[in-house]
C-alpha positions in Angstrom: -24.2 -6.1 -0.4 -21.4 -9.0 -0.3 -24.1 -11.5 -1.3 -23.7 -9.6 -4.7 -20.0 -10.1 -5.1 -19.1 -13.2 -3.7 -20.5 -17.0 -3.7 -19.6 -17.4 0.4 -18.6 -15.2 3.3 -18.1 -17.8 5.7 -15.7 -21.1 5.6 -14.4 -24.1 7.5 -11.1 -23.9 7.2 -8.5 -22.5 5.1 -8.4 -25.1 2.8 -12.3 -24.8 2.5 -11.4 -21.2 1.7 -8.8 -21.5 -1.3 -10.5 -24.1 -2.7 -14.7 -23.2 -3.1 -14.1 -19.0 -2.7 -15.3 -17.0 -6.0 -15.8 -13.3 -6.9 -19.2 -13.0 -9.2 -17.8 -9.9 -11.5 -20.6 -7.7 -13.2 -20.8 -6.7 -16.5 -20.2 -3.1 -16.8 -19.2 -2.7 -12.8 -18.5 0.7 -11.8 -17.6 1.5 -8.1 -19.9 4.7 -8.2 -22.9 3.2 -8.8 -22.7 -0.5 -7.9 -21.0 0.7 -4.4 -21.7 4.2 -3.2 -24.9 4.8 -4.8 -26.7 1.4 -4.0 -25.3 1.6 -0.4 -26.9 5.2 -0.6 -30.2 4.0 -2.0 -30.6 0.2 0.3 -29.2 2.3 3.9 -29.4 6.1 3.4 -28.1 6.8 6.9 -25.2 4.2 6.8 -22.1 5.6 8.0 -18.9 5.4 5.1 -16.4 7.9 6.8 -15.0 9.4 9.7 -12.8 12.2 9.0 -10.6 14.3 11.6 -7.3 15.9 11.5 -4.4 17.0 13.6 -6.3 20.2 13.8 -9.4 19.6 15.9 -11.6 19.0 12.1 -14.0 16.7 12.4 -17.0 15.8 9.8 -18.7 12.1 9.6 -20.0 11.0 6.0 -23.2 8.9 5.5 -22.8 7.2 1.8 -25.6 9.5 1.3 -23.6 12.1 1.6 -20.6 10.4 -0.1 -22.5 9.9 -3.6 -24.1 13.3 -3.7 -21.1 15.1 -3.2 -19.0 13.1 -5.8 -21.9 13.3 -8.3 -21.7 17.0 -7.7 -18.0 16.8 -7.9 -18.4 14.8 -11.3 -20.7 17.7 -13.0 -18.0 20.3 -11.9 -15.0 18.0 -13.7 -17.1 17.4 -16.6 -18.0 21.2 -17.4 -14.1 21.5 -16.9 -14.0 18.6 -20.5 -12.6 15.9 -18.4 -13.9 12.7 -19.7 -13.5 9.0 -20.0 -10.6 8.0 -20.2 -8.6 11.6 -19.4 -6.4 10.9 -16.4 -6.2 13.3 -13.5 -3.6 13.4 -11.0 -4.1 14.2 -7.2 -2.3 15.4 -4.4 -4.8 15.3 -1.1 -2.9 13.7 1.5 -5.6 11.8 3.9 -8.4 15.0 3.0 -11.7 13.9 3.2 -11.7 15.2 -0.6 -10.0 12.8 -1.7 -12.6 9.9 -1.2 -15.3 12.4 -3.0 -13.1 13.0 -5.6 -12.1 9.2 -6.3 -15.6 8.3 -6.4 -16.6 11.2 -8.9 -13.4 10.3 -11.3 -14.7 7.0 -11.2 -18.2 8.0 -12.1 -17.2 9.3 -15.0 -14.8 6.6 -16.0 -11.6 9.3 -15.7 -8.6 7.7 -14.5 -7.6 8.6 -11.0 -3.5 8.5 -10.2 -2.8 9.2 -7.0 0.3 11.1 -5.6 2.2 12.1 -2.6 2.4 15.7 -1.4 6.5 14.5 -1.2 7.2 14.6 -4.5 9.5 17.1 -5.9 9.0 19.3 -9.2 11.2 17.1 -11.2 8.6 13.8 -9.8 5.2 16.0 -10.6 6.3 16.5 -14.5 7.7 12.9 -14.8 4.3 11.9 -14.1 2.1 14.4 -15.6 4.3 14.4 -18.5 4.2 10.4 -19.0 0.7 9.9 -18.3 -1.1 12.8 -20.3 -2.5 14.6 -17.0 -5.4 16.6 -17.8 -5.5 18.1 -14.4 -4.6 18.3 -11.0 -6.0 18.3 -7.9 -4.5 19.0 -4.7 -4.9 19.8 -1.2 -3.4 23.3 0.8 -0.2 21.9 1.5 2.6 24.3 1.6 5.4 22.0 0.2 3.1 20.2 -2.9 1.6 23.3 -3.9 5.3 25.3 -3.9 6.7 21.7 -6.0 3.7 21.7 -8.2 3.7 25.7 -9.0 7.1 25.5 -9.7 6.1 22.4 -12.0 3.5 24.1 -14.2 5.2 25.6 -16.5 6.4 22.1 -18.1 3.7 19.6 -17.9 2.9 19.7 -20.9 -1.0 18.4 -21.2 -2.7 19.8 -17.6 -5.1 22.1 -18.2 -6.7 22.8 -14.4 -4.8 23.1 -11.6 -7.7 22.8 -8.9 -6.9 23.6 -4.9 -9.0 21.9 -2.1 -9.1 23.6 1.4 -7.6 26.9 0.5 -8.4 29.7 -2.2 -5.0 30.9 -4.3 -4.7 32.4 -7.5 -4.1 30.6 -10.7 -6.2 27.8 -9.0 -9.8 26.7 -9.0 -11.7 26.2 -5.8 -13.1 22.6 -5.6 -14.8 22.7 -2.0 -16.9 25.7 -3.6 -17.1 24.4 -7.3 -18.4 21.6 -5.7 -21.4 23.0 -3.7 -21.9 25.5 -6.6 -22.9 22.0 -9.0 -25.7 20.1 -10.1 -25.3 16.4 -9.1 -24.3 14.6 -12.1 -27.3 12.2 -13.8 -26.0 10.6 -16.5 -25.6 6.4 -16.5 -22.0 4.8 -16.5 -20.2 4.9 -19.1 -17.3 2.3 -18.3 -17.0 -1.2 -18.8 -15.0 -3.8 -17.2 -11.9 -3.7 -19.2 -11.5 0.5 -19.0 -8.1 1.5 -16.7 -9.9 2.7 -13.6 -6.5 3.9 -11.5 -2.8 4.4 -12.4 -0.2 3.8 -9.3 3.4 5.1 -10.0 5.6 2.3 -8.5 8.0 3.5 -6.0 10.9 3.5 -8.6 13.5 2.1 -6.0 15.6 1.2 -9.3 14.9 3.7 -12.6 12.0 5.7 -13.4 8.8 4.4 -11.7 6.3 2.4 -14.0 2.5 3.1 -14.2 0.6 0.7 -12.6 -3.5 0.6 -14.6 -5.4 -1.6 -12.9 -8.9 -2.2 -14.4 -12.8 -1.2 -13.5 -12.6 -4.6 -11.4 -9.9 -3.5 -9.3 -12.1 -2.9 -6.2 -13.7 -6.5 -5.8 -10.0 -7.9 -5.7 -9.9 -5.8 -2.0 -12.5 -7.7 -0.7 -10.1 -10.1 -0.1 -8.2 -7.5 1.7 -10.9 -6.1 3.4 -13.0 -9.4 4.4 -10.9 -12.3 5.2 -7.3 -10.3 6.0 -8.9 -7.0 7.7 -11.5 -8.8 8.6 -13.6 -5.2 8.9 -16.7 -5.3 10.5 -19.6 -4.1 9.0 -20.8 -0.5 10.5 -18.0 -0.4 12.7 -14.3 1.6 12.1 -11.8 1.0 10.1 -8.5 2.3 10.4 -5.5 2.1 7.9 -2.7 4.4 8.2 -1.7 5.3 4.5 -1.4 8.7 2.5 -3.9 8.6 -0.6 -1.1 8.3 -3.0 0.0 5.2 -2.0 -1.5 2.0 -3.1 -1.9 1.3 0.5 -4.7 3.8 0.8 -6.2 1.4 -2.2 -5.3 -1.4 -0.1 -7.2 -0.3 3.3 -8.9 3.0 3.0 -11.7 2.8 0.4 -12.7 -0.3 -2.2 -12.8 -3.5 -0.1 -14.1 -2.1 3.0 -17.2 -0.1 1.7 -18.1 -2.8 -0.4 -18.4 -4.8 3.2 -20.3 -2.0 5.1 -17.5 -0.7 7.0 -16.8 2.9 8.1 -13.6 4.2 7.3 -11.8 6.4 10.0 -9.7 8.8 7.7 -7.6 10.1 9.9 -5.4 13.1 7.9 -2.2 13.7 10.5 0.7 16.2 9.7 2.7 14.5 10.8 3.0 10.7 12.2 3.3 10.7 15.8 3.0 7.6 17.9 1.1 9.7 21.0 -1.1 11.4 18.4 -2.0 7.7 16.6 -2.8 6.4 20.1 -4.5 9.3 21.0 -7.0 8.8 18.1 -7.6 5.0 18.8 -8.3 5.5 23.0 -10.6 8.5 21.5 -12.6 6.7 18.3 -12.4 3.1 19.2 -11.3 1.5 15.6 -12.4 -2.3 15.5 -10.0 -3.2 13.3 -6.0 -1.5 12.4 -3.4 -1.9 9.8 -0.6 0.2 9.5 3.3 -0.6 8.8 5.8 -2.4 10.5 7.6 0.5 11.0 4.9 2.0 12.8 4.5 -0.7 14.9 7.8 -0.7 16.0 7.1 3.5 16.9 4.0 2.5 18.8 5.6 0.0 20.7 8.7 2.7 21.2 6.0 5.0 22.5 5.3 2.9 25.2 1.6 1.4 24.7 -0.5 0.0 27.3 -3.3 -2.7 26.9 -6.0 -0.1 27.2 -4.8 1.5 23.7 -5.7 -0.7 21.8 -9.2 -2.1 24.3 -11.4 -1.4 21.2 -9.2 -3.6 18.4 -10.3 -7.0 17.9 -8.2 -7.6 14.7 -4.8 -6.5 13.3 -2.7 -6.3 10.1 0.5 -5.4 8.1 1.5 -5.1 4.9 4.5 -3.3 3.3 7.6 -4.1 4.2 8.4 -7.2 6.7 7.4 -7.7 9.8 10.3 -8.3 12.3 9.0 -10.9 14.5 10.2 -9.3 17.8 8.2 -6.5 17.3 4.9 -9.0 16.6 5.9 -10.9 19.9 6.2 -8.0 21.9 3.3 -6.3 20.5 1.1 -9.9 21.3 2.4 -9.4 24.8 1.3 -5.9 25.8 -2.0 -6.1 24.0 -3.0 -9.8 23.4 -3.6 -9.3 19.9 -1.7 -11.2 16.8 -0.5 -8.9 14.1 -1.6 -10.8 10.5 0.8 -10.5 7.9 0.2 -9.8 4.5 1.8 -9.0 1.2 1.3 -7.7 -2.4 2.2 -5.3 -4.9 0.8 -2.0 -6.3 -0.1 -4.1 -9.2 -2.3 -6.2 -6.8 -4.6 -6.7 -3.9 -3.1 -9.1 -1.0 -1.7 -11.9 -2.4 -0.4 -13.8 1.0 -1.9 -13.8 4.3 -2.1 -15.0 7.6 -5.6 -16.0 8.0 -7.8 -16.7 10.5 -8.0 -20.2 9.6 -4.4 -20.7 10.8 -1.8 -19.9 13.7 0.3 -16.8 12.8 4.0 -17.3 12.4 6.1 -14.1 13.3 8.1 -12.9 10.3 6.2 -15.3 7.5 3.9 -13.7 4.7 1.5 -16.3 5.5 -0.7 -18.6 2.6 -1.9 -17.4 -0.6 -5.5 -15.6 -1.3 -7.7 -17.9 -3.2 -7.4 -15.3 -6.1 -3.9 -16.4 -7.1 -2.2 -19.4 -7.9 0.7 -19.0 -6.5 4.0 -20.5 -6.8 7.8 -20.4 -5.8 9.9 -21.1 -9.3 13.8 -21.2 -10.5 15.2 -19.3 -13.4 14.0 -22.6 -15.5 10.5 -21.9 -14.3 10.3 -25.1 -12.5 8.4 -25.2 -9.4 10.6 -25.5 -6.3 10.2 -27.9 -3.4 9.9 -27.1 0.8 12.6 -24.8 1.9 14.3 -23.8 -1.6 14.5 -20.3 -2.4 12.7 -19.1 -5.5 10.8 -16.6 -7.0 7.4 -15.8 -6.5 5.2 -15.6 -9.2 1.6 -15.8 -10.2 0.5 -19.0 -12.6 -2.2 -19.4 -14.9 -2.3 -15.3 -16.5 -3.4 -17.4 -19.9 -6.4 -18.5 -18.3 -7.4 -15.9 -16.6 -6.1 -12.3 -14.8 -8.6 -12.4 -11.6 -9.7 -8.7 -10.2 -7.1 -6.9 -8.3 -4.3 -8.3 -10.2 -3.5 -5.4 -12.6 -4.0 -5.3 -17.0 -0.1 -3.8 -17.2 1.8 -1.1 -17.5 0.5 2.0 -19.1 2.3 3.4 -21.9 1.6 5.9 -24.6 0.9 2.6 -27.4 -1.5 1.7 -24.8 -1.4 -1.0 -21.9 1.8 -3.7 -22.1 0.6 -6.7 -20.6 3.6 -8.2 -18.0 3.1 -11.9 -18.3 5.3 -14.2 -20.2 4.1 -17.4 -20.7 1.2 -17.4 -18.4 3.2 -16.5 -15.1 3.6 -13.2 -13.3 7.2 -12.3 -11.7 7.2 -10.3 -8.9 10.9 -10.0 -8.6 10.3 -11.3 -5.3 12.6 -13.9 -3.7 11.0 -16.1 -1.2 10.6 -20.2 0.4 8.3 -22.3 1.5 8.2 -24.2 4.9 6.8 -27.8 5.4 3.1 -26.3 6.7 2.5 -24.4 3.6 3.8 -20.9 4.9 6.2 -18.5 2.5 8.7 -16.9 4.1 10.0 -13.6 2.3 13.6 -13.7 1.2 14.3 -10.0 0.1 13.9 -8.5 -4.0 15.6 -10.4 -6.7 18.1 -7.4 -7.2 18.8 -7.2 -3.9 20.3 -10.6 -3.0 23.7 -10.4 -2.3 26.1 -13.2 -3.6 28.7 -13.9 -1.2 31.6 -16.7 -1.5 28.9 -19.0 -3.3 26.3 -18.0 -1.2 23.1 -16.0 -1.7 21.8 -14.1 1.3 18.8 -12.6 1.4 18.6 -8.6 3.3 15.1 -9.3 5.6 17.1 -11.6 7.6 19.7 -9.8 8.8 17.8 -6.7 9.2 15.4 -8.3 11.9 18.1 -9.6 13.7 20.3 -5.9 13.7 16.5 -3.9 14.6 16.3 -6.2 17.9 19.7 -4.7 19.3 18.7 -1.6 21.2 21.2 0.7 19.5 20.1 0.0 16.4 16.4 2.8 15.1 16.4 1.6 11.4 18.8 -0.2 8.7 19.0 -1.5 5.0 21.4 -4.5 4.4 23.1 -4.1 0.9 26.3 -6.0 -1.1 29.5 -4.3 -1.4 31.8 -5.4 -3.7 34.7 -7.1 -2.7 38.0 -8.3 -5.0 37.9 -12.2 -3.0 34.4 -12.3 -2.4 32.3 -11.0 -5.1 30.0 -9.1 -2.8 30.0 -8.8 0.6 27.3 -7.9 3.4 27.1 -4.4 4.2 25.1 -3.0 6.9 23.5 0.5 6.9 22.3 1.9 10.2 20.5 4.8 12.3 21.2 4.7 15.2 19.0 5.4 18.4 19.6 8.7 20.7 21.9 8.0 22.9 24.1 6.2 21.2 27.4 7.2 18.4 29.1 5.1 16.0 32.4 3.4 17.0 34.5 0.7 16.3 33.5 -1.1 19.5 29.6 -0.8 18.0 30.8 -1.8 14.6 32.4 -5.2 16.1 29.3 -5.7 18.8 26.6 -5.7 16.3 28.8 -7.9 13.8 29.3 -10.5 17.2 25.7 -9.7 17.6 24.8 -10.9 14.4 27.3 -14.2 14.0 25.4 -15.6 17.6 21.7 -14.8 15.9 21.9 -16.7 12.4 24.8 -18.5 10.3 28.4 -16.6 10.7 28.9 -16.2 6.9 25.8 -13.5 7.0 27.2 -11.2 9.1 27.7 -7.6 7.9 31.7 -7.1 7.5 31.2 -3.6 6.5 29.0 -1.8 8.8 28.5 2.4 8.3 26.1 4.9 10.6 23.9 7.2 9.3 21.8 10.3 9.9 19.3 8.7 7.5 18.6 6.3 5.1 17.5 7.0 1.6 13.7 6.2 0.8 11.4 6.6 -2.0 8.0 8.9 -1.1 5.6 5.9 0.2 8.1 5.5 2.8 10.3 2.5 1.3 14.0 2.4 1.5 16.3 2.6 -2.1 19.0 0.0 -1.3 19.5 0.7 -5.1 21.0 4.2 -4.4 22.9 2.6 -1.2 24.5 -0.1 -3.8 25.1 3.1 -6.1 26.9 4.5 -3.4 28.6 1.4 -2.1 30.4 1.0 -5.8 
């Protein structure tokens, strides 16, 4: 199946890697057809998913199984007068539903957006309002469906509201509508350019955007799924990530079914670190990716080398990765934890490859898809160790797959690049072996008696002292200073905010990097604010500081 999609699947060396890799793009590709169905007609038996819950469920997926069920799904959402190009929202959690259900939408060149079941009533008819949702699909969750009931009455353009796992009135049934339908036979109807999937960005400051990525969008993941998963064909695949986040994108579906692998969809309640090791003693994943923050949890949990016996390769993406937690990790389980980062608007960007030694806290080298570069406010490239921002060259020449069209609006889609380049608002620097080292958000750099700190720093040092569960480092204004460093904090059980703690962690800080960074205003917390794919809102922390 790769042999389709790429020129190569194995290299020398890094530089071998950046240099010769190419993605062979289709005309007319469709994820349906050129991906479930041909997997379903060259290996009808091949596994695709592994599905279990927190409630002894358990059902395995053949891509047979996978592309009759979403071409049976796709009649049922056709006879509803969903079409190309009509977007439908859904709400399904980790359900195995959701993977039919993104296949079918595909199928029929609909647009999928996916959503978390955290979203309030106010979030549901932003979206649905803003986007032109012709229906919704969700799974029996008791919050969601109480937030999107209450949300009916004003969005404005959904016709269906469609319920998987449960019967309720005012709902349709789509585990039964879907067995009750003819398998869809019509060919594709999409071509390359059509908006395949909308992601709402997290919306840390303002309203979230919308997110289109194209019909293409999948072939950027192999990338992902190939040379930074490194998922093995037939064997399991686990990433940790609700469907609505582009995470699930990321790790759960595109880039590792066009490689062979079998996903392990595992849908908990709730994220336990016993439950999560549980799962990987009993179903033997060969390779893992899940947050930093859940890393830190697992480790908290107390994990032994035999957890994690079956894993040969790990990953994480998301929010950076303190390097304690990769060192201690390495130690208990022998195995490196590779780095990566990206956007919603993209596949992985940066990586730590195999080619190359991992370096705790860096975001590792770019992905042969992107030219990447660190640039000033003049655009100018910047030299070894300056700090910058990252951005994408070369959008003029050519916008590879996985990097998105733009952002989705009611004139249509508003293309983000300016002159050929890409901002990501990211702040970053480069070392003298070609690593980038993330710096913190462009908003969120706090300008202090001349000086510019960045928040990542600080907040790996504070997570290493043992009182300390989670923290967001923010400015604070200050009359002398302009801003100053603030520091936001959770403490572990066991311990309580004092004065003492306030002045230890400070002196903790001034010993660990330069004095001048060291948080002069420190306040505890029950919790800190965070959007609903898990990432904290130092803009409302700022709000709150003013």
């Amino acid at each position: 199946m790769l042999d389709r999609f790429i020129n190569r699947e194995a290299f020398s060396s890094y530089e071998e890697f950046k240099k010769e890799f190419r993605i062979n793009i289709p005309e007319n590709f469709n994820f349906a057809f050129d991906v479930v169905d041909e997997w379903a007609k060259r290996e009808p038996s091949k596994k695709a998913l592994l599905y279990l819950d927190d409630h002894g469920f358990e059902k395995e997926f053949t891509f047979t199984e996978v592309s009759l069920l979403s071409r049976k799904e796709a009649s049922f959402l056709v006879s509803l007068g969903i079409k190309k190009g009509d977007r439908v929202m859904t709400f399904l959690r980790r359900r195995w539903e959701y993977w039919i259900t993104a296949v079918a939408l595909h199928r029929i060149g609909a647009v999928l957006i996916p959503s978390s079941v955290q979203m309030t009533k106010k979030d549901i008819a932003y979206r649905a309002n803003t986007a032109g949702v012709k229906a919704i699909i969700a799974a029996a969750d008791d919050y969601a469906i109480s937030q999107i009931e209450a949300a009916m009455p004003i969005c404005e353009t959904v016709e269906n509201f469609i319920l998987a796992g449960a019967k309720r009135e005012g709902w349709l049934d789509l585990d039964e509508s879907i067995l009750s339908s003819e398998p869809y036979d019509k060919e594709r109807v999409t071509v390359n350019d059509d908006p395949l999937i909308i992601y709402f960005t997290s919306g840390t400051t303002g309203m979230p955007k919308m997110v289109a990525h194209r019909q293409t969008y999948p072939l950027g993941h192999i990338t992902t799924a190939k040379f930074w998963h490194k998922v093995r064909e037939n064997r399991l695949h686990l990433t940790v990530s609700d469907s609505g986040w582009a995470k699930f994108g990321w790790g759960c579906i595109y880039g590792q079914w066009i490689c062979g692998a079998e996903i392990l969809g595992y849908d908990m309640d709730r994220f336990h670190p016993e439950d999560l090791l549980r799962v990987i003693r009993t179903y033997k994943p060969a390779t893992f990716c899940v947050p930093p923050t859940m890393y830190r949890f697992l480790l908290k949990a107390g994990i032994g080398p035999y957890d994690f016996r079956s894993v040969e390769h790990c990953t994480t993406a998301g929010e950076p990765l303190p390097p304690e937690v990769s060192s201690e990790f390495k130690r208990i389980t022998g195995l490196t934890i590779h780095e990566g980062f990206g956007q919603s608007e993209s596949s992985v960007m940066l990586a730590t490859y195999e080619w190359f030694p991992s370096k705790p806290g860096s975001m590792g080298k770019p992905s042969p898809l992107y030219d990447i570069a660190i640039i000033d406010a003049n655009n100018r490239r910047l030299g070894i160790g300056e700090t910058g921002e990252v951005v994408v060259m070369g959008m003029d020449r050519f916008v590879p797959p996985g990097l998105f069209a733009g952002y989705w609006s009611s004139d249509g889609i508003v293309s983000p690049y300016r002159d050929g380049i890409y901002h990501l608002g990211d702040m970053a620097w480069q070392d003298e072996d070609g690593y980038f080292w993330y710096v913190g958000r462009n908003d969120d750099m706090i300008k202090c008696s001349g000086y510019r700190i960045g928040p990542f720093e600080i907040e790996s040092i504070l997570l290493t002292h043992p009182a300390v569960l989670e923290c967001a480092i923010t400015g604070a204004p200050d009359p002398i200073r302009g801003q100053v460093v603030k520091a936001t904090i959770v403490l572990m059980k066991g311990y309580e905010g004092s004065d003492e703690l306030i002045k230890e962690l400070q002196q903790y800080v001034k010993s660990m990097t330069a004095p001048y960074k060291y948080p002069r205003i420190i306040e505890f917390v029950k919790e800190l604010p965070k959007t609903t794919s898990g990432k904290v809102i130092r803009a409302q922390i700022r709000n709150d500081n003013k």
